[in-house]
Structure formats: C-alpha cells, structure tokens
C-alpha positions in Angstrom: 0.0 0.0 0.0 3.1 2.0 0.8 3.8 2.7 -3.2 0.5 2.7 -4.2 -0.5 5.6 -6.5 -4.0 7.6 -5.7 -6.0 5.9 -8.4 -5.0 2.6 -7.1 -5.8 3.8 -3.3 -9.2 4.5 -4.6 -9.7 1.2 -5.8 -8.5 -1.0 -2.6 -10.8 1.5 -0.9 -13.6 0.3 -3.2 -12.4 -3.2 -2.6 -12.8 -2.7 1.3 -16.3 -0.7 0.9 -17.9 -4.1 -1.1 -16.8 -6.0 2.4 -18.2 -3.3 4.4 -21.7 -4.7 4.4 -23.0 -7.7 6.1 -25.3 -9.4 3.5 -22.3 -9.1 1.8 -20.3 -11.5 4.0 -22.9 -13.5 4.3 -22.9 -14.1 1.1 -19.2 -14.7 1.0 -19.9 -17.2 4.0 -22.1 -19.2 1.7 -20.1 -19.3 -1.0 -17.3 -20.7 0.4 -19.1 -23.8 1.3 -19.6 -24.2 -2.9 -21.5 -21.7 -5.7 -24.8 -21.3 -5.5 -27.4 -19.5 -7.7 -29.0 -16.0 -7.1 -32.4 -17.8 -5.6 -30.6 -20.2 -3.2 -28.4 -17.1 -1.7 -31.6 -15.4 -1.3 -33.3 -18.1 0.5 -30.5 -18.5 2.7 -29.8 -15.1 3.8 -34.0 -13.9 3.9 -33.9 -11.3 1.4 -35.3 -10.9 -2.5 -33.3 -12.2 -5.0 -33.4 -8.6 -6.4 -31.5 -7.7 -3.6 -29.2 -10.4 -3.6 -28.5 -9.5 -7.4 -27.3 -6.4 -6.5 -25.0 -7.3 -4.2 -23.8 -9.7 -6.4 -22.9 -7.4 -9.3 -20.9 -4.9 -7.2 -19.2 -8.6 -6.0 -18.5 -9.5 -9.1 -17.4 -5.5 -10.3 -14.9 -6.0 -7.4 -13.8 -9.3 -8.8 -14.6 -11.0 -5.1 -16.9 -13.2 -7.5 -17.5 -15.0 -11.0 -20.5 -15.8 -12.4 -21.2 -18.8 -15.2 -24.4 -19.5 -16.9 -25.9 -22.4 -17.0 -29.1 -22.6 -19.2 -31.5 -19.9 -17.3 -29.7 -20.0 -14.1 -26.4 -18.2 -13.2 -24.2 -19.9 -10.6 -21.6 -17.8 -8.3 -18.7 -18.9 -7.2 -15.6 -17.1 -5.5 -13.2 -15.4 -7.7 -10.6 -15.0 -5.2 -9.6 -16.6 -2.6 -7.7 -14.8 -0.9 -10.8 -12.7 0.5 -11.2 -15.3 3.4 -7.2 -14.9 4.7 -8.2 -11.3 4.6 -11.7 -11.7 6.5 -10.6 -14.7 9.0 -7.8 -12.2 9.9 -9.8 -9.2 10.7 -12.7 -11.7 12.3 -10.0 -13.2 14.5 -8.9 -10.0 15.9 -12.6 -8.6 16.4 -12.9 -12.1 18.5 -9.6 -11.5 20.9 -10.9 -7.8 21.4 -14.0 -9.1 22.4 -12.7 -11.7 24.8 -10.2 -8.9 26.1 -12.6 -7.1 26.5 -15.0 -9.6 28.6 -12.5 -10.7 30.5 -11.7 -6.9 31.7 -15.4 -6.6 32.5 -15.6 -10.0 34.4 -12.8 -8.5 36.2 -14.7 -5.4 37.2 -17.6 -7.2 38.4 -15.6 -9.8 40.4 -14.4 -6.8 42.5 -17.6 -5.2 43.3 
C-alpha cells in the first residue's frame, strides 16, 4: 500500500467498501461452502433475490466473485480466494478484542 498511487488507493478503498456490508459477508460465507445461484443465496440469507442481485454485481465488479451461466440459471462462485485470509484475519482479531474485553469486564464485576 506504501507505493501505491491515488488511483489505485481508490480502488482497494472500493475493494474494502464491497466488504463493508453484512449481507455481503454473508454471502461470501455461503459461497465458500460451494457456488450457488442467485435464488438459493436469497433463500439463505431472507432477502429478495433482487437484492441479492445487487450485491452480487458490485461482488463480481470488485472481482470478489465470478459468475457462469448455466441454461436460465447463473451460478456464483468465488473469484478470489484470498478474500477469506483477509476476512478470517480481521474476524479473529474482532474475536480476541472481544474476549479482552469480557475478560476486563468479568474482572470489574468480580471486585464489586
């Protein structure tokens, strides 16, 4: 990121704000278990598969998915990978600041 021009700063800025939204991870969550169509994402995560078409485009814009068509139904998969090193990172820190965090008020109330 150090090197990185502005132009290219925008775009991993982009890359973050697709991940920035919790349907969105749930979706990624899904996928990881195998693709799945737009109506089966849908059903699993309770919302219109309108919806879960939109998220899906600005998925695939970002390249965090692909897409294949398969007579009248289009399948999703993950394009890359690497977006669950980056997310199973950043969850396992937001799970030791929570235990931290616990702990320190378990602490508190054990004192009282």
């Amino acid at each position: 990121m150090k090197n990185l021009p502005p132009e290219a700063l925008q775009q991993v800025a982009s890359y973050f704000q697709t991940l920035a939204e919790p349907t969105r991870l749930r979706i990624l969550n899904y996928l990881r278990d195998g693709e799945h169509n737009v109506g089966e994402l849908a059903q699993l995560c309770g919302y219109t598969a309108a919806n879960i078409s939109r998220h899906l485009s600005l998925m695939t814009q970002q390249g965090l998915v692909k897409r294949e068509s398969r007579g009248t139904s289009v399948y999703y998969s993950i394009a890359d990978e690497s977006v669950y090193a980056l997310c199973d990172l950043v969850c396992g820190n937001i799970v030791r600041q929570y235990e931290r965090t616990a702990r320190s008020q378990q602490a508190i109330f054990s004192q009282e």
